[in-house]
LUMNUVO-217293 format. One record per residue (C-alpha): residue in three letters; x, y, z. Coordinates in steps of 0.5 Angstrom, whole numbers, plus 2048, in hexadecimal, padded with zeros to 3 digits. Layout:
BEGIN
rest, east, north, up
ALA, X, Y, Z
...
***
This chain:
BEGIN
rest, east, north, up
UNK, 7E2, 806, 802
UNK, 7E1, 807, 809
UNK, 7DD, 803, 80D
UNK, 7D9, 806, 813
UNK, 7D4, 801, 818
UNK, 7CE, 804, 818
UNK, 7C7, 802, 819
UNK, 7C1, 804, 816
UNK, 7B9, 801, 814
UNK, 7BB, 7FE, 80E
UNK, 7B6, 7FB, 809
UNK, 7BB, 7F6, 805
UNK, 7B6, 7F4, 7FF
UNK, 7B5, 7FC, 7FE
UNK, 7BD, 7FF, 800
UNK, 7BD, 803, 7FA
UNK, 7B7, 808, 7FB
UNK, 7BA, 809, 803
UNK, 7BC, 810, 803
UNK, 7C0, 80F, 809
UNK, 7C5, 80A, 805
UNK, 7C6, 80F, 7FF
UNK, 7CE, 810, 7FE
UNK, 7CE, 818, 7FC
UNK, 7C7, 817, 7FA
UNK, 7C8, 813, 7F4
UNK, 7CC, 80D, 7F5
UNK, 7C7, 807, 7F9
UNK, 7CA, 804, 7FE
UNK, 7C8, 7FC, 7FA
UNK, 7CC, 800, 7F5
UNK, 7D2, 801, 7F9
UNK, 7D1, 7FA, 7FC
UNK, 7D1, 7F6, 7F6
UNK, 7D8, 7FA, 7F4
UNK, 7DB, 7F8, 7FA
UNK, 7D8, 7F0, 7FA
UNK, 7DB, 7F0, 7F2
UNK, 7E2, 7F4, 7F4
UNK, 7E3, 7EF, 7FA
UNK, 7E0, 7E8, 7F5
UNK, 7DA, 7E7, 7FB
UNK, 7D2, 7E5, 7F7
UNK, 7D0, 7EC, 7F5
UNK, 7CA, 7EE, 7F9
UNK, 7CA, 7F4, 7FB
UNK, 7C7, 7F3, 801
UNK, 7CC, 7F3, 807
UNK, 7CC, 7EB, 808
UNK, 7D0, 7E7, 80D
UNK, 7D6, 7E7, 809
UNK, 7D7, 7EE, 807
UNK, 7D5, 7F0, 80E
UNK, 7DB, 7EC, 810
UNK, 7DF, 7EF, 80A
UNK, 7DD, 7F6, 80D
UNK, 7DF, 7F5, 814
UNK, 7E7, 7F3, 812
UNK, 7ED, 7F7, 813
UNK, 7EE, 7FB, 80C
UNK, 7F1, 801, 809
UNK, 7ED, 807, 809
UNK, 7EF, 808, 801
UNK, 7E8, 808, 7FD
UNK, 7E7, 802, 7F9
UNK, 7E7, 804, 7F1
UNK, 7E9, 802, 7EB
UNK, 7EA, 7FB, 7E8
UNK, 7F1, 7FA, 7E9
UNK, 7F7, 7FD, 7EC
UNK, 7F7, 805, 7EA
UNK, 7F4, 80A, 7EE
UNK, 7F0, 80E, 7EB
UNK, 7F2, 813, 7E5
UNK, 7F9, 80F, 7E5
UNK, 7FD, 815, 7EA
UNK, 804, 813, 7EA
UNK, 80B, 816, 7ED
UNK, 80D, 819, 7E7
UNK, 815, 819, 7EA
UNK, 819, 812, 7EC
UNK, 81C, 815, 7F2
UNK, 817, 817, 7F8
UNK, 817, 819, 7FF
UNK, 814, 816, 805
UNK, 813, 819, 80C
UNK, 811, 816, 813
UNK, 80C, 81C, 816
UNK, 80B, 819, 81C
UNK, 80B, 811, 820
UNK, 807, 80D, 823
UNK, 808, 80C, 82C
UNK, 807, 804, 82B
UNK, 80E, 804, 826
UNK, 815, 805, 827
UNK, 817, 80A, 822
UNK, 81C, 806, 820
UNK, 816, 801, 81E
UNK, 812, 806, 81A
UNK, 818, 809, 816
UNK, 81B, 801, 814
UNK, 813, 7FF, 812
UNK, 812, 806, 80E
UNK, 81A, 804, 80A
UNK, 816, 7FD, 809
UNK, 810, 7FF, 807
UNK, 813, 804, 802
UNK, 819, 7FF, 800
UNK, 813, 7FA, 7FD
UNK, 812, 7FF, 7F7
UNK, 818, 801, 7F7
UNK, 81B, 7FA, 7F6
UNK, 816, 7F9, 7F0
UNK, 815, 7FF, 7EC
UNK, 81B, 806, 7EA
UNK, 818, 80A, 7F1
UNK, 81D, 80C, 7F6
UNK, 81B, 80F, 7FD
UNK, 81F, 813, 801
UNK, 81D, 816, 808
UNK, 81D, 81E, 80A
UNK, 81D, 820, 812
UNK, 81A, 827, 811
UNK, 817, 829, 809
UNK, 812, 827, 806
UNK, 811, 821, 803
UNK, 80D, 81D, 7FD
UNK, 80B, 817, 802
UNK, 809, 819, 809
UNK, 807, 815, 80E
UNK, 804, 815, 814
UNK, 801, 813, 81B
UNK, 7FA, 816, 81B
UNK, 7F3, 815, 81F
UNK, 7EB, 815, 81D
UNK, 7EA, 81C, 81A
UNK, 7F1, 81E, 817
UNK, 7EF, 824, 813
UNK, 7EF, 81F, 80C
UNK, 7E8, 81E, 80B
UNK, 7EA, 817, 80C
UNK, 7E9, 816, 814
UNK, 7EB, 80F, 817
UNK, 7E7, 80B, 81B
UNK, 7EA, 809, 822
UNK, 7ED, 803, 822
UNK, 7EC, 7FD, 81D
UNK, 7E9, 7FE, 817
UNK, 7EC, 804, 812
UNK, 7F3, 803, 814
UNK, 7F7, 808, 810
UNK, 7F5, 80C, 808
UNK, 7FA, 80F, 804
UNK, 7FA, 815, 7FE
UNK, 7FB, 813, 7F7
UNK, 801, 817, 7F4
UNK, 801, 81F, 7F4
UNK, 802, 825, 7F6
UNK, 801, 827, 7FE
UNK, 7FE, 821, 800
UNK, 7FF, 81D, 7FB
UNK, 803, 815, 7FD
UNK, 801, 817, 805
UNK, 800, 812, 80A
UNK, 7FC, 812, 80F
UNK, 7FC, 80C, 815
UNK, 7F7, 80B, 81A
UNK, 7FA, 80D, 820
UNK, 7F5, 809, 825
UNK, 7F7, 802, 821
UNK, 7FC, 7FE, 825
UNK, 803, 7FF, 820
UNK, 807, 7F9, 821
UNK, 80D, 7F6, 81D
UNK, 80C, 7EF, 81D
UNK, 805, 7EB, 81D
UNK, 800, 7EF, 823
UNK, 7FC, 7F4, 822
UNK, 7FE, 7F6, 81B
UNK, 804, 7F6, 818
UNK, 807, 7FD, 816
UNK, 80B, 7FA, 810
UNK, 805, 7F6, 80C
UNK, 800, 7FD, 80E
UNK, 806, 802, 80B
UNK, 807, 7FE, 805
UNK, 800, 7FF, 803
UNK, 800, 805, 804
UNK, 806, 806, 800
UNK, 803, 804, 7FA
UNK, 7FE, 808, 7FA
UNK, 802, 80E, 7FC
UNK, 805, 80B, 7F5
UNK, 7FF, 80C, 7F0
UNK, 7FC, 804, 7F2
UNK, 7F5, 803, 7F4
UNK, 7F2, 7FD, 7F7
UNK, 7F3, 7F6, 7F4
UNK, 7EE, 7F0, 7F4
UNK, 7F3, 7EA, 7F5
UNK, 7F2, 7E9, 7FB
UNK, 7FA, 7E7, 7FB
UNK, 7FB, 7ED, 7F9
UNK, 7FF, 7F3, 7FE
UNK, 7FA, 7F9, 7FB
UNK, 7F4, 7F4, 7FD
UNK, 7F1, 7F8, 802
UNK, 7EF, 7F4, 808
UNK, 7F5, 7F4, 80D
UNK, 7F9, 7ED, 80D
UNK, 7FF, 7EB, 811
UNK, 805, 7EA, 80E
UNK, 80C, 7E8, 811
UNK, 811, 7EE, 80E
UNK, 817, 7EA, 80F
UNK, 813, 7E5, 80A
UNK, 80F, 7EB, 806
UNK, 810, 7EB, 7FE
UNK, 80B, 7EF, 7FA
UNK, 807, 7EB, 7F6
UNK, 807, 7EB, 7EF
UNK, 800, 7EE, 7EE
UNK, 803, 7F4, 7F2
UNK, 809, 7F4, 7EE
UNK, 806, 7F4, 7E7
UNK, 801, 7FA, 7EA
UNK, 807, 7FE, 7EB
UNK, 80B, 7FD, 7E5
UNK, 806, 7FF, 7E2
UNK, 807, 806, 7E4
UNK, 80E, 806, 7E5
UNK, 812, 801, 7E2
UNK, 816, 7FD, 7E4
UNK, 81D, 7FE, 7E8
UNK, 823, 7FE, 7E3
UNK, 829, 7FA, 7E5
UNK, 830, 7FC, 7E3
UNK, 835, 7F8, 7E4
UNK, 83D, 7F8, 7E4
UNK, 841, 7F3, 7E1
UNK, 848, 7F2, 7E4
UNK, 84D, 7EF, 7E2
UNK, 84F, 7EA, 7E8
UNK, 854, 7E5, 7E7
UNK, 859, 7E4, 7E1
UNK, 859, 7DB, 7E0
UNK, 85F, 7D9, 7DC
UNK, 85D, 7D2, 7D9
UNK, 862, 7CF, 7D4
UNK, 864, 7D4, 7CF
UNK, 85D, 7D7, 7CF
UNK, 85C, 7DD, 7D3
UNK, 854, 7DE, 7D6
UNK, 851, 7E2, 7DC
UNK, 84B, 7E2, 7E0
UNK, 846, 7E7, 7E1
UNK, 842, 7E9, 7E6
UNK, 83C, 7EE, 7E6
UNK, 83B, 7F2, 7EC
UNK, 834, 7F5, 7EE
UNK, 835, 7FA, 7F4
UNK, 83B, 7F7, 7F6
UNK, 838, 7F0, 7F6
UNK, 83B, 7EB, 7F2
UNK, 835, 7E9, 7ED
UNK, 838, 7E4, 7E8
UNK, 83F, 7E1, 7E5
UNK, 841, 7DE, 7DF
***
């Protein structure tokens, strides 16, 4: 859901019967208002009071606001493991070297949690594309400038199923100013993965835009359970090495090492 400032003569006792405040002609406005202040946890009005209006004006994703919790929609989902990703395009206010580390971290948080892995493709098509645009970029979903709908993504499918898209008049960073490439990603990503919005306001997938440090970033485990639930968790082999032979009076024993990814896991 994306909000736009408009202004208009507005009879708030009578918002219902506003033709003007119709969405697709059906769906009054009040109606609209009231599932935003009940998905946001704000007193359900339906009236655009001084919380929800404050709630309205945040930095957010472009990715509507359905269901009760976590799953987009119909429940789309990768049917293979082993996906692609490309980088279409960067951003001016980065270094390269900085988008392709945030994109790597932004996959890495799925990939850490759940069977899913990610490889990059230069010149093909890939199942997640991801990409800088401006306003009206041929979607049926245009940005708006600066602040307010900063990125949106595709749940997964076909064409243009799992694509990012990134607002490119937002001020990317790596770090603290403007916002953070990395936490904006890692939304997107999820989205990109068949998870819609969550209402924990903790949660990653919340949809309003909240700075984490990415050297300190840990997915919650509201985003973990969400993903799990479609995907699984990440199986882990383990290796068992027989690393030392200690002879203790007539008695002969071992220790045993388990190995994960050629880092020591635990011995015994």
């Amino acid at each position: 859901m994306t909000f736009q400032e408009k202004t208009f003569p507005i009879d708030l006792e009578n918002m219902d019967h506003q033709p003007l405040l119709r969405y697709k002609g059906k769906i009054p406005l009040a109606a609209k208002l009231k599932e935003m202040q009940e998905f946001f946890g704000l007193e359900v009005t339906g009236k655009p009071d001084p919380d929800t209006l404050k709630m309205m004006k945040k930095p957010r994703c472009g990715v509507p606001d359905i269901g009760q919790y976590v799953f987009t929609e119909g429940n789309p989902k990768w049917k293979r493991k082993n996906l692609t990703y490309r980088i279409l395009n960067y951003t001016p206010k980065m270094r390269q070297a900085d988008v392709n580390e945030a994109v790597q971290k932004a996959l890495s948080v799925w990939s850490n949690v759940t069977p899913l892995t990610f490889q990059k493709v230069e010149d093909e098509e890939a199942d997640i594309m991801i990409s800088f645009a401006y306003r009206d970029h041929k979607d049926n979903s245009p940005f708006d400038g600066p602040n307010g709908q900063l990125a949106h993504a595709f749940q997964p499918g076909e064409g243009i199923g799992g694509d990012v898209h990134l607002d490119e008049e937002e001020a990317w960073t790596k770090d603290g100013r403007g916002y953070n490439l990395f936490i904006v990603l890692a939304h997107e990503l999820g989205h990109s993965l068949g998870l819609s919005h969550s209402h924990d306001p903790g949660a990653l997938m919340y949809p309003t835009y909240s700075y984490m440090d990415p050297s300190e970033f840990l997915l919650p485990q509201d985003d973990i359970d969400g993903i799990q639930a479609i995907y699984g968790k990440k199986k882990y082999f383990y290796s068992i090495f027989l690393l030392e032979r200690l002879i203790n009076s007539n008695k002969t024993t071992f220790k045993i090492c388990l190995f994960h990814q050629n880092e020591k896991f635990n011995c015994c």
